[in-house]
Predicted model as a PDB file, atoms N, CA, C, CB and O in Angstrom, pLDDT in the B-factor column:
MODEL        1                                                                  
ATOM      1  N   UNK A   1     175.336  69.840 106.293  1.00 56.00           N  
ATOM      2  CA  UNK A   1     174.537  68.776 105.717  1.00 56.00           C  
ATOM      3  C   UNK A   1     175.416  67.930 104.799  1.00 56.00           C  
ATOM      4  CB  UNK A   1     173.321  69.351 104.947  1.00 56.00           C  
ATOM      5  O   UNK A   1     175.963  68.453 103.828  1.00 56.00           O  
ATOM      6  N   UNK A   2     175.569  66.583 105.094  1.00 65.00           N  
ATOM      7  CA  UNK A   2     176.195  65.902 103.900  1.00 65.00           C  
ATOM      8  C   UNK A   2     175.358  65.946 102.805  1.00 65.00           C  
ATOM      9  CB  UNK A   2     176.538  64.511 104.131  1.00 65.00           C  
ATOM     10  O   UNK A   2     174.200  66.328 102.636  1.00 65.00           O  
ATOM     11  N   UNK A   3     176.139  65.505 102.157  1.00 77.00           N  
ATOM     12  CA  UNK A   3     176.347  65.739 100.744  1.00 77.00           C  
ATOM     13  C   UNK A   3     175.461  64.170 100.195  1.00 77.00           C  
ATOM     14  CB  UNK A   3     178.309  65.924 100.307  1.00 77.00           C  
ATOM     15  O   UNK A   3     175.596  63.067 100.724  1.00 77.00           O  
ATOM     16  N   UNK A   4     174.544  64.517  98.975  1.00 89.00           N  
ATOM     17  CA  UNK A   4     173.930  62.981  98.330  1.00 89.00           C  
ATOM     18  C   UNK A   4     174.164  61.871  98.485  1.00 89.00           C  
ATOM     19  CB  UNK A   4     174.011  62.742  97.274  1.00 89.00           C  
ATOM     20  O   UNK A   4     173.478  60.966  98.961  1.00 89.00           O  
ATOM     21  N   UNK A   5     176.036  61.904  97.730  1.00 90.00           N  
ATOM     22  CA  UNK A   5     176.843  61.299  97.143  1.00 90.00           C  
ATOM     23  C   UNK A   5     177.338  60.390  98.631  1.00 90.00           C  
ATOM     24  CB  UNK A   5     177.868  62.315  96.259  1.00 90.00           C  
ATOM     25  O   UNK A   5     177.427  59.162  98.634  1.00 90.00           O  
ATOM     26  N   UNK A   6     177.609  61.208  99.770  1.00 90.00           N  
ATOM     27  CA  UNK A   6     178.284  60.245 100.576  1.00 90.00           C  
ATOM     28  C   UNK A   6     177.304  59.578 101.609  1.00 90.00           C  
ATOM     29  CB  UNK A   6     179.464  60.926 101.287  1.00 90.00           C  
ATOM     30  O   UNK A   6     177.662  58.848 102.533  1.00 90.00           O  
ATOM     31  N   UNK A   7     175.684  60.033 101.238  1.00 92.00           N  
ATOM     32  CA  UNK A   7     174.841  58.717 101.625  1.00 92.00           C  
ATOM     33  C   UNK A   7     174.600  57.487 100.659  1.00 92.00           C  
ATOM     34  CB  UNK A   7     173.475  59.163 101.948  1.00 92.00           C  
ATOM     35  O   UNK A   7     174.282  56.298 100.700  1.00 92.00           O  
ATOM     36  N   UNK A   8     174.948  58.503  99.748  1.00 94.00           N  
ATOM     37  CA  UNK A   8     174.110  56.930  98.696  1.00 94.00           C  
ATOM     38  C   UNK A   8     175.443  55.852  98.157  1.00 94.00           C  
ATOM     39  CB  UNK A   8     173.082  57.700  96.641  1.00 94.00           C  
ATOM     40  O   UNK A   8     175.412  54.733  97.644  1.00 94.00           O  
ATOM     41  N   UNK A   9     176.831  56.961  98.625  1.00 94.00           N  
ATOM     42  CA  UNK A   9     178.428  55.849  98.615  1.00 94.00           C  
ATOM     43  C   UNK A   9     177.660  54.829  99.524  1.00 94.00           C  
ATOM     44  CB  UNK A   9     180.343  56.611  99.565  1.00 94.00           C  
ATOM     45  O   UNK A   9     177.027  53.837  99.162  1.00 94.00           O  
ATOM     46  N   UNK A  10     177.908  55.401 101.037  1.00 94.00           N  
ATOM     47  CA  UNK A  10     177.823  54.364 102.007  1.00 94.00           C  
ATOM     48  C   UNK A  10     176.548  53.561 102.049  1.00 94.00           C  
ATOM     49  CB  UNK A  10     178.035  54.926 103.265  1.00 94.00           C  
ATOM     50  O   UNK A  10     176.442  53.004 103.142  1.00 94.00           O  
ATOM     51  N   UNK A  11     175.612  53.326 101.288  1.00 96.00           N  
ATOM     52  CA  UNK A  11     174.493  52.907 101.529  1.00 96.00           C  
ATOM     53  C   UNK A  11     174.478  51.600 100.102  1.00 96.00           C  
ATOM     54  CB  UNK A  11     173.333  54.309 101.588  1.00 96.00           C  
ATOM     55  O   UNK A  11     173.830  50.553 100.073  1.00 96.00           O  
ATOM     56  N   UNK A  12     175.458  52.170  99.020  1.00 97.00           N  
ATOM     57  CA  UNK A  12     176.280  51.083  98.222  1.00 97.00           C  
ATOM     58  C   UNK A  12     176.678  50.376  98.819  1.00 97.00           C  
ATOM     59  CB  UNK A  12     177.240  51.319  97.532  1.00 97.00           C  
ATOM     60  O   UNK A  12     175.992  49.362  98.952  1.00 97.00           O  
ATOM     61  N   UNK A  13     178.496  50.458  99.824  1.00 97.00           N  
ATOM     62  CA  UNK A  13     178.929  50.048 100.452  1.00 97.00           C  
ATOM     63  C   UNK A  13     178.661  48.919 101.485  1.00 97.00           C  
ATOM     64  CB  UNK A  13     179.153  50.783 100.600  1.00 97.00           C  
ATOM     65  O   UNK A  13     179.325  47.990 101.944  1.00 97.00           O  
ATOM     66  N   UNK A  14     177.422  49.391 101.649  1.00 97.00           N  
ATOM     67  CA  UNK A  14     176.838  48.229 102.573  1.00 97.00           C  
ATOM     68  C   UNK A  14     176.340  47.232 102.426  1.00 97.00           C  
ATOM     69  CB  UNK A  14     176.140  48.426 103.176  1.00 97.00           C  
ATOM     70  O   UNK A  14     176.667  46.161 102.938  1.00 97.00           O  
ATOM     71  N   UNK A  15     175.240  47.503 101.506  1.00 98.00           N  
ATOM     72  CA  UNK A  15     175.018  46.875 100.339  1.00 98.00           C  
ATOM     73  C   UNK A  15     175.482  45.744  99.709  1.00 98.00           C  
ATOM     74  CB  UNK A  15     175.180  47.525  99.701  1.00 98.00           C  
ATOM     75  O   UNK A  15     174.899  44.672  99.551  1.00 98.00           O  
ATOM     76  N   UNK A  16     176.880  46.170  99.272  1.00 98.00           N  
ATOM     77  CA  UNK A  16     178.019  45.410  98.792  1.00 98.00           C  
ATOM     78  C   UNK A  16     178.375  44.616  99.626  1.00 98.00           C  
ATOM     79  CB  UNK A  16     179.064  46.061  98.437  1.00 98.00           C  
ATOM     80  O   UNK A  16     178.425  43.464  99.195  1.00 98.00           O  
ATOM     81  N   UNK A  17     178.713  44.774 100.895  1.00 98.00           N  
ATOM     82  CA  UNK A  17     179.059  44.183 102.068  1.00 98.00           C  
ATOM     83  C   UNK A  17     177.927  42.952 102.428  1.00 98.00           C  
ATOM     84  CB  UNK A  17     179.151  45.358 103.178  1.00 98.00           C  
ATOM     85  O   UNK A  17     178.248  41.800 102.722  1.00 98.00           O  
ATOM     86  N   UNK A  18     176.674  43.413 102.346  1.00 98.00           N  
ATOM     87  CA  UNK A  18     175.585  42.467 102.527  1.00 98.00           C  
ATOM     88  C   UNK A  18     175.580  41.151 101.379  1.00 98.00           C  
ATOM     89  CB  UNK A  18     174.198  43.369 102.419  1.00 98.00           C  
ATOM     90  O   UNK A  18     175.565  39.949 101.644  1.00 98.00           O  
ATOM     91  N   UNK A  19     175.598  41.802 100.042  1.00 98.00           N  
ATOM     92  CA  UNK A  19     175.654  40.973  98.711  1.00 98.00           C  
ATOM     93  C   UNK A  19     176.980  39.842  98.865  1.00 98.00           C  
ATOM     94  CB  UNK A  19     175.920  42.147  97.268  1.00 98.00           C  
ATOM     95  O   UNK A  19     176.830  38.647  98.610  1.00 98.00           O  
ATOM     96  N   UNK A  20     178.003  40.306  99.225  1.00 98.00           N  
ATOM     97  CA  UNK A  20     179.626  39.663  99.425  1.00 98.00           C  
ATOM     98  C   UNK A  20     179.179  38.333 100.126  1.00 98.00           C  
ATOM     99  CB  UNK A  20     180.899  40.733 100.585  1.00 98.00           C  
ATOM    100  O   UNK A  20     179.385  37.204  99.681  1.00 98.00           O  
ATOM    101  N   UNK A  21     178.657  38.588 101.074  1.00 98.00           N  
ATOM    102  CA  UNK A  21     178.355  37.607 102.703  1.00 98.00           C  
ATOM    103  C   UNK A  21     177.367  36.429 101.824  1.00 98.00           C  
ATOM    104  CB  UNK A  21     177.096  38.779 104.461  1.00 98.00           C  
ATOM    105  O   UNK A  21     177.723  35.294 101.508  1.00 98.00           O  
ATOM    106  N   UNK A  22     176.645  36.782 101.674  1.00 98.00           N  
ATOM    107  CA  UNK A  22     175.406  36.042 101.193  1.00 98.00           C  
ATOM    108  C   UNK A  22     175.659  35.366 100.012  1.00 98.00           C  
ATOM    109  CB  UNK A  22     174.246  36.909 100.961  1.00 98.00           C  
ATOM    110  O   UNK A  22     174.999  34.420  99.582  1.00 98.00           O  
ATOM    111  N   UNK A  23     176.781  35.954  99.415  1.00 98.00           N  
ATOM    112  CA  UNK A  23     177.839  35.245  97.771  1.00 98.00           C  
ATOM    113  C   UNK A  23     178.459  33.745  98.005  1.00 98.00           C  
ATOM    114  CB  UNK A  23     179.639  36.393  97.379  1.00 98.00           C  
ATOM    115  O   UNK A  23     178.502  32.628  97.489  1.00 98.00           O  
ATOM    116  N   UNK A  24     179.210  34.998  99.907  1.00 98.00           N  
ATOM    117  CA  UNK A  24     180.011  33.472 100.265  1.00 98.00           C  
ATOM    118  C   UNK A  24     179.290  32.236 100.909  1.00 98.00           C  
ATOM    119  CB  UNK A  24     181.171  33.724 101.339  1.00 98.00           C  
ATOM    120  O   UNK A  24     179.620  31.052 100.979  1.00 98.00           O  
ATOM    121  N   UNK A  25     178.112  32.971 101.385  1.00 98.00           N  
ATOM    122  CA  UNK A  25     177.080  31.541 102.093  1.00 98.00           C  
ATOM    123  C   UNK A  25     176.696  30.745 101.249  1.00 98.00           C  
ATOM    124  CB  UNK A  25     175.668  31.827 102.792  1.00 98.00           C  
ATOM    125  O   UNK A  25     176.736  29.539 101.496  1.00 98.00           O  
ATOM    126  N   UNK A  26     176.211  31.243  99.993  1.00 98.00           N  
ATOM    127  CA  UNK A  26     175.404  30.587  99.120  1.00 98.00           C  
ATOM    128  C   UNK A  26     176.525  29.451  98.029  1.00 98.00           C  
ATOM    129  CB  UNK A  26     174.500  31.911  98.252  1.00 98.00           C  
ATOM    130  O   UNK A  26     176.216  28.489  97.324  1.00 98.00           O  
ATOM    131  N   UNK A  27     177.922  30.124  98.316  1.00 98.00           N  
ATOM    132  CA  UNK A  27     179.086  29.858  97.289  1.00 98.00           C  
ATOM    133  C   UNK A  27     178.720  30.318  95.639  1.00 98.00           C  
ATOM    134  CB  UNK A  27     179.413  28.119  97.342  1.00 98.00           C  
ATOM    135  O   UNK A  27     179.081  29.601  94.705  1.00 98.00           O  
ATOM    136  N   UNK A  28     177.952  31.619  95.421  1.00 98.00           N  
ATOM    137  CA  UNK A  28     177.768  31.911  94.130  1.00 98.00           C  
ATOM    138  C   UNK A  28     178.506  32.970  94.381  1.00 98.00           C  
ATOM    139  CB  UNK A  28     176.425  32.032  93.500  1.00 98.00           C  
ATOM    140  O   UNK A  28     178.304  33.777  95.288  1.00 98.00           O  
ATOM    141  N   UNK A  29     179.608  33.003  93.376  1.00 97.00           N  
ATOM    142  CA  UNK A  29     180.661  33.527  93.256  1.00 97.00           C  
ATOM    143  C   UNK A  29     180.517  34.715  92.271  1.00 97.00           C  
ATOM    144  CB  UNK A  29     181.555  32.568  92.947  1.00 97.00           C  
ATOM    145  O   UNK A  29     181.255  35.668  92.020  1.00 97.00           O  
ATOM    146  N   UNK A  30     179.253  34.306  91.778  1.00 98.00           N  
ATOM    147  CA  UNK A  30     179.258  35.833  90.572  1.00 98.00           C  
ATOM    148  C   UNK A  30     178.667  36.649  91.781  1.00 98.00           C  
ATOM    149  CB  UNK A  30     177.930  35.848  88.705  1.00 98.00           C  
ATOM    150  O   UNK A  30     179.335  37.643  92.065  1.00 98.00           O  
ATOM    151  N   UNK A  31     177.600  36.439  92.515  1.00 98.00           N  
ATOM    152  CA  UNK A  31     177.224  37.681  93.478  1.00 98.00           C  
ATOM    153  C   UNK A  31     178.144  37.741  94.581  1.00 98.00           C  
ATOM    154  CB  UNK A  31     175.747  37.596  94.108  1.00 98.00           C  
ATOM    155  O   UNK A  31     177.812  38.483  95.506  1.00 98.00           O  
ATOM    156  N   UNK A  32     179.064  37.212  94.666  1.00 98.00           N  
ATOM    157  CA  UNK A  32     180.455  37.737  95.566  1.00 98.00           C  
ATOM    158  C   UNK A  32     181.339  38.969  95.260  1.00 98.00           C  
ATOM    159  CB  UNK A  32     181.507  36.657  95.515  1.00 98.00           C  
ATOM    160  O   UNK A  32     181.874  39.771  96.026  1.00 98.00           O  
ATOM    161  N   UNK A  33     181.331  38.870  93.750  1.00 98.00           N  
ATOM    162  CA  UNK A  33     181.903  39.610  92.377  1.00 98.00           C  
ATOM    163  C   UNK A  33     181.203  41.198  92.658  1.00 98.00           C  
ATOM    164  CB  UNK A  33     181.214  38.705  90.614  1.00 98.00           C  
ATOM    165  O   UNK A  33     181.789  42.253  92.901  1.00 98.00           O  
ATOM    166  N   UNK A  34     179.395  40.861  92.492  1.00 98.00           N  
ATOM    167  CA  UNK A  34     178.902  41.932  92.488  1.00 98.00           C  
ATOM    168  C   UNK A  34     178.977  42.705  93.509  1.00 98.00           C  
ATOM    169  CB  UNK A  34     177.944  41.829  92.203  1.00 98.00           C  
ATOM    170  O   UNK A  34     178.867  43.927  93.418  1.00 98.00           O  
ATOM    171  N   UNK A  35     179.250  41.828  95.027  1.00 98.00           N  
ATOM    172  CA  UNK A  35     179.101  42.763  96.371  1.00 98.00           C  
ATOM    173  C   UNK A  35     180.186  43.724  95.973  1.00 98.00           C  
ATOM    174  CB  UNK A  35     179.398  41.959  98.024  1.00 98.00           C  
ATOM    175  O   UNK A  35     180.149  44.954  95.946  1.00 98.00           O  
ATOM    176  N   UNK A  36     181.454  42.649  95.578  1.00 98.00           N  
ATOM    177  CA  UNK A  36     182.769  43.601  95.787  1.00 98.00           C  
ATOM    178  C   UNK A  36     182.720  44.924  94.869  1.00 98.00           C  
ATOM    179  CB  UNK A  36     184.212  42.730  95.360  1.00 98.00           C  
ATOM    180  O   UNK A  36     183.191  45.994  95.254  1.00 98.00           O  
ATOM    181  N   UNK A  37     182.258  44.789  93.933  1.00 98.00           N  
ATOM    182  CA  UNK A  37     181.759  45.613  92.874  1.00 98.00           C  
ATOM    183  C   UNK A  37     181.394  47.063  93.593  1.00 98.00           C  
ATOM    184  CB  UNK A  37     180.431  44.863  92.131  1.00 98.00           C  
ATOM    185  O   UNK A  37     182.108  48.046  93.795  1.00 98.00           O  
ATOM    186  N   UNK A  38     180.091  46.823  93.880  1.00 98.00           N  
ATOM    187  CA  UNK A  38     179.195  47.659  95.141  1.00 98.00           C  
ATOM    188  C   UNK A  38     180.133  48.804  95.710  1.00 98.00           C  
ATOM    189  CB  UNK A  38     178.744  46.528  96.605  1.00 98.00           C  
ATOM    190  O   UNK A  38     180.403  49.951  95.352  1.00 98.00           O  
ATOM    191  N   UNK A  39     180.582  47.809  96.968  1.00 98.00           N  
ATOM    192  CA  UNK A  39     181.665  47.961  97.446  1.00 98.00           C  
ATOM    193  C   UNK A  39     182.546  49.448  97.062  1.00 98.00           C  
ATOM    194  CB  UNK A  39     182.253  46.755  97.062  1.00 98.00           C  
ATOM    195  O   UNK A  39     182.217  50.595  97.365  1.00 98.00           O  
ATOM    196  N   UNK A  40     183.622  49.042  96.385  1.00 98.00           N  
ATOM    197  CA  UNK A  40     184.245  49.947  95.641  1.00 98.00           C  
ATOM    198  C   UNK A  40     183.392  51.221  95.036  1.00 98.00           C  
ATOM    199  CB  UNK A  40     184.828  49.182  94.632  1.00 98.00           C  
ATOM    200  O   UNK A  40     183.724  52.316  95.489  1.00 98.00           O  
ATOM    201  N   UNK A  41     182.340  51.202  94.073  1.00 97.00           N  
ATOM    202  CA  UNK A  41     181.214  52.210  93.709  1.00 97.00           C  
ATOM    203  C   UNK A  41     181.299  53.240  94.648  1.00 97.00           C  
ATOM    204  CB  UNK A  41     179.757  51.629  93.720  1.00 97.00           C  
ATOM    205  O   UNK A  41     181.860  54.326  94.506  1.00 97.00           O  
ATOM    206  N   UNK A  42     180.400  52.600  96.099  1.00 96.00           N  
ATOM    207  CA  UNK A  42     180.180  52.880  97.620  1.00 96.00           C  
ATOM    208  C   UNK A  42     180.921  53.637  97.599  1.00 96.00           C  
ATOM    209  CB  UNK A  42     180.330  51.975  98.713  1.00 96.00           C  
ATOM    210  O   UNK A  42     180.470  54.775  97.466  1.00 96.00           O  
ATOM    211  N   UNK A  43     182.606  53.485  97.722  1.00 96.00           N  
ATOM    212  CA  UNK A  43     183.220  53.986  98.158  1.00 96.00           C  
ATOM    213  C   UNK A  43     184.250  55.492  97.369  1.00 96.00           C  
ATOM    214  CB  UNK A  43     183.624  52.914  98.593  1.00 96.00           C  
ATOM    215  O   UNK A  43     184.772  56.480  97.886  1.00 96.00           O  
ATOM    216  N   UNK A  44     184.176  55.071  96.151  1.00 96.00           N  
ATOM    217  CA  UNK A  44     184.440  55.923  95.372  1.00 96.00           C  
ATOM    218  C   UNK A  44     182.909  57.530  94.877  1.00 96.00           C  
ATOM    219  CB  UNK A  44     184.933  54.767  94.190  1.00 96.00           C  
ATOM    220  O   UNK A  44     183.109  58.624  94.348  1.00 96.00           O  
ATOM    221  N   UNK A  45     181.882  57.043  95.259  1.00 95.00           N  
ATOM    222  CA  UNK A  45     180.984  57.655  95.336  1.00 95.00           C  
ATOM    223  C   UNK A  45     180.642  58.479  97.093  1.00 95.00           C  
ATOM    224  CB  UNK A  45     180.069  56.652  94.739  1.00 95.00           C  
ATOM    225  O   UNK A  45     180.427  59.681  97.244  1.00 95.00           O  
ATOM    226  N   UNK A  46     180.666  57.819  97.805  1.00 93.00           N  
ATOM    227  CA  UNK A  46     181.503  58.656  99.143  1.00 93.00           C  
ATOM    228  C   UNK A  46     182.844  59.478  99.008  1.00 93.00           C  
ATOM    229  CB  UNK A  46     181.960  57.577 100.229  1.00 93.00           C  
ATOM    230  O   UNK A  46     183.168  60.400  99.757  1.00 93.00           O  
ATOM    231  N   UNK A  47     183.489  59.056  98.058  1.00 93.00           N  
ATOM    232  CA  UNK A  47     184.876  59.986  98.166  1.00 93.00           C  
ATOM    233  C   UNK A  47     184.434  61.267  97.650  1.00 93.00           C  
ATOM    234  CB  UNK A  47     186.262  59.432  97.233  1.00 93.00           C  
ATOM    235  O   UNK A  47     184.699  62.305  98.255  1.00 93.00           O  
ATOM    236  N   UNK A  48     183.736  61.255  96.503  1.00 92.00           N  
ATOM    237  CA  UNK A  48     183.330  62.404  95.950  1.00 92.00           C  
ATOM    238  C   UNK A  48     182.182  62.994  96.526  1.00 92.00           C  
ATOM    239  CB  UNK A  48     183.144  62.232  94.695  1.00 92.00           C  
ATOM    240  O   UNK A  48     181.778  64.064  96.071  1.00 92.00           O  
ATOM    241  N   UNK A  49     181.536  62.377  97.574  1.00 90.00           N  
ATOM    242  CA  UNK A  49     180.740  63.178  98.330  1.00 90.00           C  
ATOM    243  C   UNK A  49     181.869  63.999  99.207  1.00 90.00           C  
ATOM    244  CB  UNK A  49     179.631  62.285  99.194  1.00 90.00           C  
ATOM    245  O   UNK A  49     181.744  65.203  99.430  1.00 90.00           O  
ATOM    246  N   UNK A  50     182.510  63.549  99.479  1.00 89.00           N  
ATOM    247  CA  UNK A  50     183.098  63.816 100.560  1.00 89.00           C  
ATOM    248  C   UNK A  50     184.017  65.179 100.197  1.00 89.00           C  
ATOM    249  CB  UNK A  50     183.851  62.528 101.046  1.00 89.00           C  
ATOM    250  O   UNK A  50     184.264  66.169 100.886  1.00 89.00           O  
ATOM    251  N   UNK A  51     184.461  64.780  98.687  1.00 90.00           N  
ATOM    252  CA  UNK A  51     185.331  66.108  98.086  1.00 90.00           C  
ATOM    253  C   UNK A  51     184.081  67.300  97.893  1.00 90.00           C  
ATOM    254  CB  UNK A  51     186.233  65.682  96.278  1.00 90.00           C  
ATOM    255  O   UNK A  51     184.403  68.385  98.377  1.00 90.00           O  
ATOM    256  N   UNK A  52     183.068  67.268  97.426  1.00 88.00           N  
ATOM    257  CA  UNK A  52     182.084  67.811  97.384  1.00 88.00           C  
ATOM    258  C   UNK A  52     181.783  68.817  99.096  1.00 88.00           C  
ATOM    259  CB  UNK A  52     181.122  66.587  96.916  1.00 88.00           C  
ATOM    260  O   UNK A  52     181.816  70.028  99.315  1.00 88.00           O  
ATOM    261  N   UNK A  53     181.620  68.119  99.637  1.00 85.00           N  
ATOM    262  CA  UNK A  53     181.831  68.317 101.073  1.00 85.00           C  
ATOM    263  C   UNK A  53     182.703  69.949 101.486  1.00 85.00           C  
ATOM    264  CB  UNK A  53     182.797  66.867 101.566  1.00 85.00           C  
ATOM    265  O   UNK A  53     182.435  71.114 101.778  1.00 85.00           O  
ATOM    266  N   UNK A  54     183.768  69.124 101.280  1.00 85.00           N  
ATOM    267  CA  UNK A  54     185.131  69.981 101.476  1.00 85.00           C  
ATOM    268  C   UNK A  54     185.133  71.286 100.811  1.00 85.00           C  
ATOM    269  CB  UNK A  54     186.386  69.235 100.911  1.00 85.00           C  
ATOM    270  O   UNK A  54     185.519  72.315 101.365  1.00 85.00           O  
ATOM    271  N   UNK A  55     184.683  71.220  99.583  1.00 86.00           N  
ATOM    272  CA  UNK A  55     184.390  72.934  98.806  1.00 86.00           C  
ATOM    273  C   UNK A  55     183.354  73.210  99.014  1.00 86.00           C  
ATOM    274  CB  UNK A  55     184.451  73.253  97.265  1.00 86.00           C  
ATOM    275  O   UNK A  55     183.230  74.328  98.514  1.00 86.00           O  
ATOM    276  N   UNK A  56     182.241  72.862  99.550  1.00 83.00           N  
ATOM    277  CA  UNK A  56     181.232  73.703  99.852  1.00 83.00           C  
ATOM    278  C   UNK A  56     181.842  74.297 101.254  1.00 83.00           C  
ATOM    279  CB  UNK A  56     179.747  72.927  99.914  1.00 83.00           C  
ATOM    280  O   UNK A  56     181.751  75.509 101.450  1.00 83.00           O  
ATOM    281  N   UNK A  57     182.385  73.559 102.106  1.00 80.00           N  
ATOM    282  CA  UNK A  57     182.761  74.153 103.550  1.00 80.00           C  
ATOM    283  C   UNK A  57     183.499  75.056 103.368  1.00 80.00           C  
ATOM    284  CB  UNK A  57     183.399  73.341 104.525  1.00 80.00           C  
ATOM    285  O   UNK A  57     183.456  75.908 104.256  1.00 80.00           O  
ATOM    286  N   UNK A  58     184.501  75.323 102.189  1.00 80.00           N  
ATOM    287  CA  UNK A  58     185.506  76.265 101.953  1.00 80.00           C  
ATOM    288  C   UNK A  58     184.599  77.661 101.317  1.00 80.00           C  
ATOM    289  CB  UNK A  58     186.724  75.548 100.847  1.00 80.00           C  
ATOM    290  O   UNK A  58     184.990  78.823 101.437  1.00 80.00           O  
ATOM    291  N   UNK A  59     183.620  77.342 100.791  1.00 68.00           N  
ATOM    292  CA  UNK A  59     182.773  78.309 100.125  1.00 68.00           C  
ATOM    293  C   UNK A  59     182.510  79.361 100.783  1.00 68.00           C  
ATOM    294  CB  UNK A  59     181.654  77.863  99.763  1.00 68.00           C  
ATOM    295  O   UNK A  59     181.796  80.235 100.290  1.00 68.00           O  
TER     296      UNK A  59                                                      
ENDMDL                                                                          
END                                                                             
């Protein structure tokens, strides 16, 4: 079973990805800021799902 952390990374991530797009359509550059923001979170919050992951499998 994954782990919280690396649904709710990637579900940031996307998120972010969605917010980015819609930053650059609109040309508001602060919610371009925030996708990328997201983004990174996403992904650093998946990493630690993911380390999370790894020691329970070792358990």
């Amino acid at each position: 079973m994954a782990d919280h952390d690396r649904i709710e990374g990637a579900a940031k991530n996307i998120g972010g990805k969605i917010k980015e797009g819609v930053g650059k359509v609109t040309g508001d550059t602060k919610m371009q800021a925030e996708g990328k923001a997201d983004q990174v979170e996403g992904k650093v919050q998946n990493t630690v799902g993911g380390v999370k992951d790894s020691l329970r499998d070792k358990a």
